[in-house]
N, C-alpha and C positions, 0 to 999 in steps of 0.2 A: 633178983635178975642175975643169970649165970654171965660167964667172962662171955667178951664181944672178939669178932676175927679184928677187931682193931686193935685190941687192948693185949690179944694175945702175940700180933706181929711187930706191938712198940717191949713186949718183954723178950720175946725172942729173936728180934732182929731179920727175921722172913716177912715179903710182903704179903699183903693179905688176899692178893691173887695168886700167891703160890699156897697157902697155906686152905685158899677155900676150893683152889684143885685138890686136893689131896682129901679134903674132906666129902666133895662131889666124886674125888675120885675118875674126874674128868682132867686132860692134858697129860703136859708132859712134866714130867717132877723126876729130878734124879733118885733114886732109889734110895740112898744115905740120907738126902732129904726130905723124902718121904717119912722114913722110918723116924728121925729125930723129930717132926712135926708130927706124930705119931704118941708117941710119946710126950709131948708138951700136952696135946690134945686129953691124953690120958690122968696126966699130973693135974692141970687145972679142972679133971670133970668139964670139960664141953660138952652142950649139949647144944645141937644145930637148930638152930633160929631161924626159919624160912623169912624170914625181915632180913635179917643182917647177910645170910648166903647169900638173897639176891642181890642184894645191894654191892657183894663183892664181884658178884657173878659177873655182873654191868660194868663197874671199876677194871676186871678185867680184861673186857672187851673193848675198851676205850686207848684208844690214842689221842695223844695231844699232837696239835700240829702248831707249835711254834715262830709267828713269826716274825719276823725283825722290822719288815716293809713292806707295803701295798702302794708304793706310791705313782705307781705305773699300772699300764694294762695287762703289761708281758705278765707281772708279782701276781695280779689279779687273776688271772687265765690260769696260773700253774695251780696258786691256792686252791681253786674251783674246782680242777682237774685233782691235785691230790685227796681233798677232802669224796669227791665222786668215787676215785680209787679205793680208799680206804674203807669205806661202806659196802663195794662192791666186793669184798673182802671179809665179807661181814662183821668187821668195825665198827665202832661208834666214833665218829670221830669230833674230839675239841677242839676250835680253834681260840688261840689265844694269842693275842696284838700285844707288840712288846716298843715298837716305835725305834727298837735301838737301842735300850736300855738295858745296860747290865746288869742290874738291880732285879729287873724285870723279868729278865729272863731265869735268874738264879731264882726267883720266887717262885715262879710259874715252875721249873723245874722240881725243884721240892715238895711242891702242891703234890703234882703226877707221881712223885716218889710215894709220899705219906697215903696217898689212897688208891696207891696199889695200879696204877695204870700200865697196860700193855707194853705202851714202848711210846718213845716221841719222835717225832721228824721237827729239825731244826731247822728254817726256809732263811734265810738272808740272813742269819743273828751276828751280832758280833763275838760277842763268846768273851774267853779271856779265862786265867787261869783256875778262878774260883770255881766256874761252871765246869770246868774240865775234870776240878778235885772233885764236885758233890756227883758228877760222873763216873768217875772211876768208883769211887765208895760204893756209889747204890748199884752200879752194874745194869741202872732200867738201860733195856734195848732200845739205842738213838740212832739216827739216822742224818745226818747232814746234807741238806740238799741244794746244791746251786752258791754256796759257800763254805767250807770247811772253818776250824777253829785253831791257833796256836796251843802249844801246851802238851796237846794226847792225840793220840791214833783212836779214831771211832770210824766208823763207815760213813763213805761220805758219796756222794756224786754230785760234780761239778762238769761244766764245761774245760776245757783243755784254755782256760786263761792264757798262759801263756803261749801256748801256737796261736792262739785268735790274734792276739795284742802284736805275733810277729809277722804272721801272716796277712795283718790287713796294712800294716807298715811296708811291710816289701812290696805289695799290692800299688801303692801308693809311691814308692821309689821307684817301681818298675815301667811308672808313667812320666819319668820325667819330673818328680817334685826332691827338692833339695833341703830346701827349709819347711819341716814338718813340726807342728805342733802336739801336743797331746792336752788332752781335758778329761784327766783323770777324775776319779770320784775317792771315796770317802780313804784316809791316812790309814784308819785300821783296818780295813779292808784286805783279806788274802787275794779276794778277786783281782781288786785295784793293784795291788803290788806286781802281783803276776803280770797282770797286762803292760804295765809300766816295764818290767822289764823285759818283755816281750817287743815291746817299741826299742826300746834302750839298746838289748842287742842287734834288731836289725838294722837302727843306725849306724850301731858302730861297723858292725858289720859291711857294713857297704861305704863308710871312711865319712859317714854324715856326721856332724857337729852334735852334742849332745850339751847343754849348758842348764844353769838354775831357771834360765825363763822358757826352756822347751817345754816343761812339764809343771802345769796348772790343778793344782786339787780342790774339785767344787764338791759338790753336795747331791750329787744326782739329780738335782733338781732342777726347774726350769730356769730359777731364778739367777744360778751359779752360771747356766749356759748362756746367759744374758751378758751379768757381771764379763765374763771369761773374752765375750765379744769386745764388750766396750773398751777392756784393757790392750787387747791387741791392737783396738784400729786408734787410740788416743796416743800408744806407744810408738804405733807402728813399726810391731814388731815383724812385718814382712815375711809372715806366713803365704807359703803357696797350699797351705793345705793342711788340715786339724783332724786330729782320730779324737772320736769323743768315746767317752767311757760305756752312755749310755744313751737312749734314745730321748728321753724330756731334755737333758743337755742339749743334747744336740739340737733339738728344738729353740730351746733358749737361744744360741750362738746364731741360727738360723735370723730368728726374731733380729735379733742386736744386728744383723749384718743388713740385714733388711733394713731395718730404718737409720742405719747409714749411711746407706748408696752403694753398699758390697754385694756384687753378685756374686751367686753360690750355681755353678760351678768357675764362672767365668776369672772371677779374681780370686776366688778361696776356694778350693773341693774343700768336700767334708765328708768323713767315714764315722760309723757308729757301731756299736756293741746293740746288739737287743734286735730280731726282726718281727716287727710292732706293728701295731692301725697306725702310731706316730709316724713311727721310721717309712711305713711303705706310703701313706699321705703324702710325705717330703720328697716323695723317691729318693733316696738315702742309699748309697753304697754302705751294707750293713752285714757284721760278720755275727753268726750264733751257732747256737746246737739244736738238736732237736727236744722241746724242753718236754714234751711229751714222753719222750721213751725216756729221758731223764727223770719224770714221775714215776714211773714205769719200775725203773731199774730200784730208787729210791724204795718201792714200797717192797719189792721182792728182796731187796737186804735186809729189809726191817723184820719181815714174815720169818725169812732164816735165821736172825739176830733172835728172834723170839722162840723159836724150838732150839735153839743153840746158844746160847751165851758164851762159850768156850772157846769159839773159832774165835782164829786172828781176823784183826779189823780188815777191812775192804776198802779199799778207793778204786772209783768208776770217775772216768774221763771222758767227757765223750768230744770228739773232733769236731770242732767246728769248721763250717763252711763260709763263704764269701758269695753275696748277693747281689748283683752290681744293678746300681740302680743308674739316676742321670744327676750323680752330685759329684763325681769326678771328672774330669779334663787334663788330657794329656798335653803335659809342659815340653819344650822341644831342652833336650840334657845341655 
């Protein structure tokens, strides 16, 4: 049995979708890389294995889609949406659930490396230095979407976190609330950070109080939005008004106010991140992007990242907007 495009891309360090273009003679290949793969192809006597070509063939048309969280509908709808995108594209596309694990992520990564896949789109991951280095190394075309990572510059498209996070605070000062809450989500979070101080300076900005109990770090989840309730109304900490991080929170804190005898707008407004079936359910005064044309944008970086590897990285912001629904109440200043 002669050498395999696997066996030839672990001795020469080319994936085996670049190495079974150039043997298709299909794509795009730089020319010095061509000719060097050329020449290996030469040296070991390859001889093209209609098994093993296709098999790279398919490896090459696949993207991973990555993702960190599905634990909302908003996370569900984009996955849906990009996996649709990418096929439409004609892609194969994988997806792979990583929970939030960094472990996880770094594995699933290396997977896509070792057999040669097109490129990844990274959906909510947490990231962290390790996944940044086996990035830079292998060069596959990644795409970030709706979270960025510490560490490296890769392409990324997010919402503008930071105007959301300042923009639904002012939003909320500009009705007469003085003592404002925040129910942040997860510590490692770029998103969460951003937004926090997106809150943080339109406080100070406008000469509002910023302390350790203004800002609360739950879990996205319903259950943290629960917790987050009960702490304010046992503390009474004397919120006129909470920005939650995300939509299931905000549901929680909803929940917990409710069966304490808090009305939401009457004794607490409450603003959220995410416009969801939750959020507009709740009617929710609620700030987003369009996470569509942020799919959108997301896959058309990826398509360029993949005829180009060269170009400098990309970052796509897109503006969020303000929904108002009937969860705020204007305070007299």
């Amino acid at each position: 049995m002669g050498i395999t495009i696997k066996e030839l891309s672990e001795l020469s360090g080319y994936s085996p979708a670049t190495i079974s273009r150039v043997i298709t003679n299909k794509g795009n290949v730089r020319e010095k890389t061509r000719l060097e793969i050329q020449k290996l192809l030469a040296k070991y006597n390859y001889k093209p294995n209609l098994s093993d070509v296709r098999k790279s063939a398919y490896r090459e048309r696949t993207v991973m889609l990555l993702i960190g969280d599905m634990s909302n509908q908003f996370y569900i709808e984009q996955v849906t949406y990009l996996a649709k995108s990418i096929r439409n594209h004609d892609y194969v596309a994988m997806i792979a659930y990583t929970g939030g694990e960094t472990s996880e992520e770094e594995e699933y990564t290396e997977m896509a490396i070792s057999e040669g896949y097109a490129g990844m789109v990274y959906f909510n991951v947490r990231g962290g230095e390790h996944l940044a280095q086996i990035l830079n190394d292998s060069r596959i075309p990644a795409v970030f979407l709706n979270r960025s990572i510490d560490y490296a510059s890769f392409d990324s498209v997010c919402s503008d976190n930071y105007r959301g996070g300042y923009m639904v605070t002012k939003y909320l000062i500009e009705r007469g609330h003085r003592k404002i809450g925040h129910l942040a989500g997860n510590r490692y979070s770029n998103t969460t950070r951003e937004r926090v101080r997106g809150y943080v300076d339109a406080m100070k900005e406008s000469g509002l109080p910023v302390s350790d109990y203004s800002i609360y770090y739950g879990n996205l989840d319903r259950e943290s939005g629960y917790k987050f309730g009960e702490t304010i109304i046992k503390e009474d900490r004397g919120y006129s008004a909470v920005f939650c991080g995300n939509d299931l929170m905000a549901d929680g804190l909803c929940h917990a106010l409710r069966d304490y005898g808090v009305r939401v707008p009457e004794d607490i407004s409450i603003v959220c991140y995410d416009n969801t079936i939750i959020s507009q359910s709740l009617n929710l005064t609620r700030v987003s992007s369009n996470p569509r044309k942020m799919v959108e944008s997301a896959i058309e970086l990826l398509l360029k990242r993949i005829s180009d590897r060269e170009s400098d990285a990309q970052s796509v912001l897109f503006s969020p907007v303000i929904l108002a629904g009937e969860s705020v109440i204007r305070r007299n200043k």
